[in-house]
N, CA, C and O atoms as CSV, one atom per row, in Angstrom:
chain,resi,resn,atom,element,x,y,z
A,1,UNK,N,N,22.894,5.220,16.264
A,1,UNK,CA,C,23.447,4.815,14.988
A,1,UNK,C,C,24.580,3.799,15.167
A,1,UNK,O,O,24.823,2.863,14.405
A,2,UNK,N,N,25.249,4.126,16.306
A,2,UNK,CA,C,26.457,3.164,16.385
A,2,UNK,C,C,25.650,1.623,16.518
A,2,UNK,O,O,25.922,0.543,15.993
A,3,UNK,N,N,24.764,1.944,17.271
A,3,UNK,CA,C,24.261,0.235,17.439
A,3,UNK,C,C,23.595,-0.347,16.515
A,3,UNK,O,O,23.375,-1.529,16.781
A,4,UNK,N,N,23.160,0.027,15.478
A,4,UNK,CA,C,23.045,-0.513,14.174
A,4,UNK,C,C,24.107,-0.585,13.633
A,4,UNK,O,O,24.015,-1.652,13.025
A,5,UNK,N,N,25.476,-0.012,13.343
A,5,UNK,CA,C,26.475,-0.438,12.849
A,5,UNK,C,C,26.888,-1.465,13.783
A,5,UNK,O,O,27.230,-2.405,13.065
A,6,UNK,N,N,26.997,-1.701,14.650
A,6,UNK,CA,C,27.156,-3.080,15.715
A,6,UNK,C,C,26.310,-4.147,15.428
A,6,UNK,O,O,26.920,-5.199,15.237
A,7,UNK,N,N,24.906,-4.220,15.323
A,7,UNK,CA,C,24.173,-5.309,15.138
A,7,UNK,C,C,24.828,-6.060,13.937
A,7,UNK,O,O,25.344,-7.177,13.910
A,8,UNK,N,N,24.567,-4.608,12.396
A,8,UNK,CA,C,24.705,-5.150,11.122
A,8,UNK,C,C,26.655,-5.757,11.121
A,8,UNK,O,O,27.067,-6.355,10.127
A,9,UNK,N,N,27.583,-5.490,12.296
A,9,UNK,CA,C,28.256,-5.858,11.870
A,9,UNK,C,C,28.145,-7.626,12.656
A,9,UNK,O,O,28.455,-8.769,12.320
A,10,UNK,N,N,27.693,-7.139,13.509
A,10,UNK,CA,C,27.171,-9.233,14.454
A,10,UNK,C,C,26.446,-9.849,13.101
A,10,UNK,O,O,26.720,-10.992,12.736
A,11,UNK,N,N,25.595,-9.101,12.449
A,11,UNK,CA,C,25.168,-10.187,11.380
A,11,UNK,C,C,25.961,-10.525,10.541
A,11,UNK,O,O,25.757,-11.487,9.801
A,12,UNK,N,N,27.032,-9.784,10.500
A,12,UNK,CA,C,27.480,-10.564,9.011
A,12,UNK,C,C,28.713,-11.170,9.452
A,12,UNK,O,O,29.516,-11.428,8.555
A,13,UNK,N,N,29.111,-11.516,10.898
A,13,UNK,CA,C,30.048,-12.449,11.626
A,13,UNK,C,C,29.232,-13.500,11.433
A,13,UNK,O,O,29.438,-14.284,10.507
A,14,UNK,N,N,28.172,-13.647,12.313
A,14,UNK,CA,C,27.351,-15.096,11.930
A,14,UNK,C,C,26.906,-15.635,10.691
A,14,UNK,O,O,26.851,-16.851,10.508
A,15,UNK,N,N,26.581,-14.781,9.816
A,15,UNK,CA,C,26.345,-15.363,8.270
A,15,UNK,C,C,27.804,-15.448,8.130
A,15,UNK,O,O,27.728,-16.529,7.545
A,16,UNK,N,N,28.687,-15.295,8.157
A,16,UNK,CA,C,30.209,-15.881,7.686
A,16,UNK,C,C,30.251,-17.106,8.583
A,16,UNK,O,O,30.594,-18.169,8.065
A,17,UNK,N,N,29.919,-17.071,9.959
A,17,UNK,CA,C,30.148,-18.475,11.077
A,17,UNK,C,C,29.604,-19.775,10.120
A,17,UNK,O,O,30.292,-20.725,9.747
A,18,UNK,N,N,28.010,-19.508,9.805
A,18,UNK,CA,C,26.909,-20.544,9.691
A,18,UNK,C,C,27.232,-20.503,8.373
A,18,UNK,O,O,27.228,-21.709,8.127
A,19,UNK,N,N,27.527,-19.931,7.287
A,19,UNK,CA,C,27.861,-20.421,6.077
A,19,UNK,C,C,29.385,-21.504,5.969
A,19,UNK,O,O,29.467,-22.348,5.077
A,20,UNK,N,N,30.350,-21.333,6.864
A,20,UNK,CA,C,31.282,-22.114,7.010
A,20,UNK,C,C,30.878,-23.763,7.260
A,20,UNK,O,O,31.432,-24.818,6.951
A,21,UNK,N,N,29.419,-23.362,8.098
A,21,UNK,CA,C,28.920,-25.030,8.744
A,21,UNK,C,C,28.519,-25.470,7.698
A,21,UNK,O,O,28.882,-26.578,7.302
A,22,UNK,N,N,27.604,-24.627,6.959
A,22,UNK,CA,C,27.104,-25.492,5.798
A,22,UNK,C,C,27.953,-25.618,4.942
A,22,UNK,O,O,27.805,-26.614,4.233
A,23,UNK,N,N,28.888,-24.919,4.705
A,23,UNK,CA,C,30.062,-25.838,3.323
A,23,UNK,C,C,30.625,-27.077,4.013
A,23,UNK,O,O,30.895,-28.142,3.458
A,24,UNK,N,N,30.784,-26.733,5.513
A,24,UNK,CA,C,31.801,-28.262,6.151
A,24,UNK,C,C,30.768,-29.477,5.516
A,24,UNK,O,O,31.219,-30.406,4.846
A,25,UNK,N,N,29.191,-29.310,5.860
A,25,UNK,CA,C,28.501,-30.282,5.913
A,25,UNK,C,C,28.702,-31.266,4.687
A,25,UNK,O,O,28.281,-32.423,4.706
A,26,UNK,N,N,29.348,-30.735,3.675
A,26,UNK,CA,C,29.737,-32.010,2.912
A,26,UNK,C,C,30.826,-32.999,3.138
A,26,UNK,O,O,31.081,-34.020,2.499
A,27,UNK,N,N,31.479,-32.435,4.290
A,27,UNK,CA,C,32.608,-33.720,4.615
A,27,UNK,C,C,31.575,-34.749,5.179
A,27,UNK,O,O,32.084,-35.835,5.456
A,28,UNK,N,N,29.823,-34.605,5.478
A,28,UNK,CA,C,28.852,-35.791,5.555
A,28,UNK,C,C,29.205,-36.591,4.374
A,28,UNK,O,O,29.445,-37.763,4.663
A,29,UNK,N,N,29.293,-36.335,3.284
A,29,UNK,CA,C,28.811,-36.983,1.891
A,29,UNK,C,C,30.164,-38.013,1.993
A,29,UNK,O,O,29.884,-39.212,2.009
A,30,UNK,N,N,31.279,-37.734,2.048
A,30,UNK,CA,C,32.692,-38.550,1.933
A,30,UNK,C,C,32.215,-39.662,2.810
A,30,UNK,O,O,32.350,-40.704,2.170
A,31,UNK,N,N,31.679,-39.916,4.085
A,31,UNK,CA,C,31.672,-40.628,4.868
A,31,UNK,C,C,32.310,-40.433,6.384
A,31,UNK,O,O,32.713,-41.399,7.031
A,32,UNK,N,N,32.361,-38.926,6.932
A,32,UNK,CA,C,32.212,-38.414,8.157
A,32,UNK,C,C,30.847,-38.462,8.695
A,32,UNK,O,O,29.783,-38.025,8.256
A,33,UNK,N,N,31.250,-39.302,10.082
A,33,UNK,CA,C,29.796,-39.551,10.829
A,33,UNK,C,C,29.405,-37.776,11.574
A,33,UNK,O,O,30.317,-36.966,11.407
A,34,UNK,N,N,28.494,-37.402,12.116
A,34,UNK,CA,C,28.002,-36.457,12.569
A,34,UNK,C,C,28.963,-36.119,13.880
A,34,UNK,O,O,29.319,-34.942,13.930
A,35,UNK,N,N,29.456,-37.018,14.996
A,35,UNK,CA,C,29.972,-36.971,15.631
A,35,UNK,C,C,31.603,-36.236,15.129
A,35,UNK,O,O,31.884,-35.164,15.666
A,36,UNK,N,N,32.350,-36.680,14.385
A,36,UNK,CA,C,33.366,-36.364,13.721
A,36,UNK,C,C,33.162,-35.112,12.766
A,36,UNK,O,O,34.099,-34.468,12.293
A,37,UNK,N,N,31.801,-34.848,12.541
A,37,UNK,CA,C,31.818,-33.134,11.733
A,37,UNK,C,C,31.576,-31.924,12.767
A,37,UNK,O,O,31.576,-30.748,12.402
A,38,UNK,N,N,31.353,-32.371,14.202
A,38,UNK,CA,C,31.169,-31.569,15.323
A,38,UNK,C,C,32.482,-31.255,15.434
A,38,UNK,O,O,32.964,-30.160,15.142
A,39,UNK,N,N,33.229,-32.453,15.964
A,39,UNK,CA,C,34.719,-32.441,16.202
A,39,UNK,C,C,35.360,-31.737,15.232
A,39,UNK,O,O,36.367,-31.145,15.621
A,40,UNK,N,N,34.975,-31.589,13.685
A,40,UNK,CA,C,36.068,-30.788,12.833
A,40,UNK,C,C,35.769,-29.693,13.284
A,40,UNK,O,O,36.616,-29.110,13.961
A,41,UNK,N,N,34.310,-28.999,13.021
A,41,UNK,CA,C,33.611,-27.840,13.713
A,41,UNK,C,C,34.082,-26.981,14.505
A,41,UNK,O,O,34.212,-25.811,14.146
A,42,UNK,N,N,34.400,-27.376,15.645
A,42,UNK,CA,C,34.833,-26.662,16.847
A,42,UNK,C,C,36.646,-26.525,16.912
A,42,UNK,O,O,37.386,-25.929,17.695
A,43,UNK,N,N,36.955,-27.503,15.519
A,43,UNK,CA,C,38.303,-27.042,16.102
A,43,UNK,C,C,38.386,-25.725,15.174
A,43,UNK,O,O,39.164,-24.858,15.570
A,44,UNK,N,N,37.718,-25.494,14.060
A,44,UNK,CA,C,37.924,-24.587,13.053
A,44,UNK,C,C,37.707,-23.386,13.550
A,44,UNK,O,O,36.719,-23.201,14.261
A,45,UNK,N,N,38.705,-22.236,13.222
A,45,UNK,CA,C,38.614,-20.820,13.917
A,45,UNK,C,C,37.464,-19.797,12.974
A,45,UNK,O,O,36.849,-18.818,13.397
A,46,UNK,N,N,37.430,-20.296,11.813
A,46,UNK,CA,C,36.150,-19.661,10.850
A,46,UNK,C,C,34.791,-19.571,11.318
A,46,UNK,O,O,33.928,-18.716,11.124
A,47,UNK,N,N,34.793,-21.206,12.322
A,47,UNK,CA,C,33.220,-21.975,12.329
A,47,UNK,C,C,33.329,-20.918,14.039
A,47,UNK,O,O,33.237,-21.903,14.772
A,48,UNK,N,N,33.393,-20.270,14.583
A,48,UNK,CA,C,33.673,-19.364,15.544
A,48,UNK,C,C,33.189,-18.270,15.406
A,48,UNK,O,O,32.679,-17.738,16.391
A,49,UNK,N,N,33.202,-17.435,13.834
A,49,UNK,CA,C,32.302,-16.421,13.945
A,49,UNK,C,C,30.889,-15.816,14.311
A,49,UNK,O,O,30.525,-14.707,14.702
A,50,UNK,N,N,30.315,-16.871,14.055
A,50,UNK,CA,C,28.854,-17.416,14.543
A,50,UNK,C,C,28.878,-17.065,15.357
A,50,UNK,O,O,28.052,-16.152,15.385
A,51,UNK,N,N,29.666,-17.232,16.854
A,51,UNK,CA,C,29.576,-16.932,18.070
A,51,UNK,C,C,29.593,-15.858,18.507
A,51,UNK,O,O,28.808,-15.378,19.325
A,52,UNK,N,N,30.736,-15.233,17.871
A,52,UNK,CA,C,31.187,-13.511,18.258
A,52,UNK,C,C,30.018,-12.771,17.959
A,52,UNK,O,O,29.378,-12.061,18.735
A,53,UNK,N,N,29.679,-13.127,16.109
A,53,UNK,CA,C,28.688,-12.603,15.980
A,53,UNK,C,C,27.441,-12.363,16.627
A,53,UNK,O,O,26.933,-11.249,16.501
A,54,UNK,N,N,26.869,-13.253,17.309
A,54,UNK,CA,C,25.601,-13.304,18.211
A,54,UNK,C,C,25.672,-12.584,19.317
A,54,UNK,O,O,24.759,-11.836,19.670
A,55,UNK,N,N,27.222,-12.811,20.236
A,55,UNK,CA,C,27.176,-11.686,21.048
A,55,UNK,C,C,27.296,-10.683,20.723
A,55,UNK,O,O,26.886,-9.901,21.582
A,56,UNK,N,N,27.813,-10.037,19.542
A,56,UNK,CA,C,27.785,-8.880,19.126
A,56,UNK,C,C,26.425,-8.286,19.137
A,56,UNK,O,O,26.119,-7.332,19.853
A,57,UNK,N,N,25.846,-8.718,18.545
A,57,UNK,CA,C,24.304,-8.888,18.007
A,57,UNK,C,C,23.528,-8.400,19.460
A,57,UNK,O,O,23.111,-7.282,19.764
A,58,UNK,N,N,23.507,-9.441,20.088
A,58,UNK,CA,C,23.020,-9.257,21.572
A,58,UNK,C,C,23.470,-8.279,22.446
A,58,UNK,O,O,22.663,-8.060,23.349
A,59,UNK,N,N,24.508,-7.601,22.485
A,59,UNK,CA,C,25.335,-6.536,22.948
A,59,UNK,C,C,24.288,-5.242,22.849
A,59,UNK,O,O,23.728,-4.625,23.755
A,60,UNK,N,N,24.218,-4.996,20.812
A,60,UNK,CA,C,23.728,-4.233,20.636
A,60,UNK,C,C,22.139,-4.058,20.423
A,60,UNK,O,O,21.567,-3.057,19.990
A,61,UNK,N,N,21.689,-5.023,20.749
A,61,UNK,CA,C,19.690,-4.859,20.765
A,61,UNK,C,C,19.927,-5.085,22.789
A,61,UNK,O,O,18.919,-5.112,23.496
A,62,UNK,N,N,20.853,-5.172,23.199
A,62,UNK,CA,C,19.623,-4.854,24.711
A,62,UNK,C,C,20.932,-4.026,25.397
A,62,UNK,O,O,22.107,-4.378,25.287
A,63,UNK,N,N,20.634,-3.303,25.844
A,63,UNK,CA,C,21.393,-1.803,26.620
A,63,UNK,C,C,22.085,-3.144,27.920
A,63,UNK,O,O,21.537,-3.833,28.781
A,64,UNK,N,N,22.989,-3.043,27.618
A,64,UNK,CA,C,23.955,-3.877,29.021
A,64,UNK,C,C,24.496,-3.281,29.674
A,64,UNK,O,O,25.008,-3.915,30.596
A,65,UNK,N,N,24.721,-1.936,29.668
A,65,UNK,CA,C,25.383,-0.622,30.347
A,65,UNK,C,C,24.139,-0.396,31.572
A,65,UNK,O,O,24.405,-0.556,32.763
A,66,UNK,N,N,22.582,0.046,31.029
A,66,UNK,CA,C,21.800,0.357,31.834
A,66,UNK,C,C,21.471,1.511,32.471
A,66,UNK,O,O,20.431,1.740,33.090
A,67,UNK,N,N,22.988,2.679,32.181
A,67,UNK,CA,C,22.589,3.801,32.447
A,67,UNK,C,C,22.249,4.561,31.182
A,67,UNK,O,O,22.015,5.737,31.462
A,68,UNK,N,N,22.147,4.322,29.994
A,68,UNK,CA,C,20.804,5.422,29.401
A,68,UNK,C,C,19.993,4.540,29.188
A,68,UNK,O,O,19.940,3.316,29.313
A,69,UNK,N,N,19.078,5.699,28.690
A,69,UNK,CA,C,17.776,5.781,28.303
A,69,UNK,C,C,17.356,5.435,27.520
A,69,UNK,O,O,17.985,6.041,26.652
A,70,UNK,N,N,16.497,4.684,26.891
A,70,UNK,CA,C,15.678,4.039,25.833
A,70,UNK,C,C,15.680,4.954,24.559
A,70,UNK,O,O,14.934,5.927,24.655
A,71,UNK,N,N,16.037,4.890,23.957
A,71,UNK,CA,C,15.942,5.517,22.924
A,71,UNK,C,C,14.956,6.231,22.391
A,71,UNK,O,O,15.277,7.209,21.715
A,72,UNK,N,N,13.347,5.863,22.596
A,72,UNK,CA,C,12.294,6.371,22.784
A,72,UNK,C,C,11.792,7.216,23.607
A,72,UNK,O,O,10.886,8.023,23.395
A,73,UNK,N,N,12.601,6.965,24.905
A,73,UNK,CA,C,12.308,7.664,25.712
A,73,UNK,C,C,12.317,8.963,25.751
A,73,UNK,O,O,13.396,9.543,25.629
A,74,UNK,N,N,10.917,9.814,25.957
A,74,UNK,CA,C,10.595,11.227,25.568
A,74,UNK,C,C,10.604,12.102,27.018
A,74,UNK,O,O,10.368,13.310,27.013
C-alpha cells in the first residue's frame, strides 16, 4: 500500500513539473526563441518537479532494495 501512495504521490509531482512547462511555453508567443525557454526552464525550481516526481515514480514500481519478495509471490 505504501507504494501506491509513493507512485500516486510521483504522479502528481510530475503533473505539477510538466504543467509548469506548458504554461512557460507561452513566453514562445512574446518572441522567446526555444533555446532561451530551455534556459528559463531549468533555472525554475517549479519546472523540477517533473524530475523528483519520476524518480519517485520509479523508486516505487521496481523494488531497489531487492531483499523482498514480489508481491505475488506465493
Amino acid at each position: 500500500m505504501i507504494r501506491v501512495f509513493f507512485f500516486l504521490f510521483g504522479f502528481g509531482f510530475t503533473t505539477i513539473g510538466f504543467s509548469f512547462m506548458i504554461l512557460y511555453l507561452n513566453l514562445m508567443t512574446i518572441g522567446y526563441k526555444f533555446k532561451d525557454y530551455v534556459n528559463f526552464i531549468i533555472r525554475r525550481p517549479e519546472c523540477y518537479f517533473w524530475l523528483f516526481g519520476f524518480i519517485i515514480m520509479t523508486i516505487s514500481i521496481f523494488n531497489i532494495k531487492g531483499d523482498e519478495k514480489h508481491e505475488l509471490y506465493l
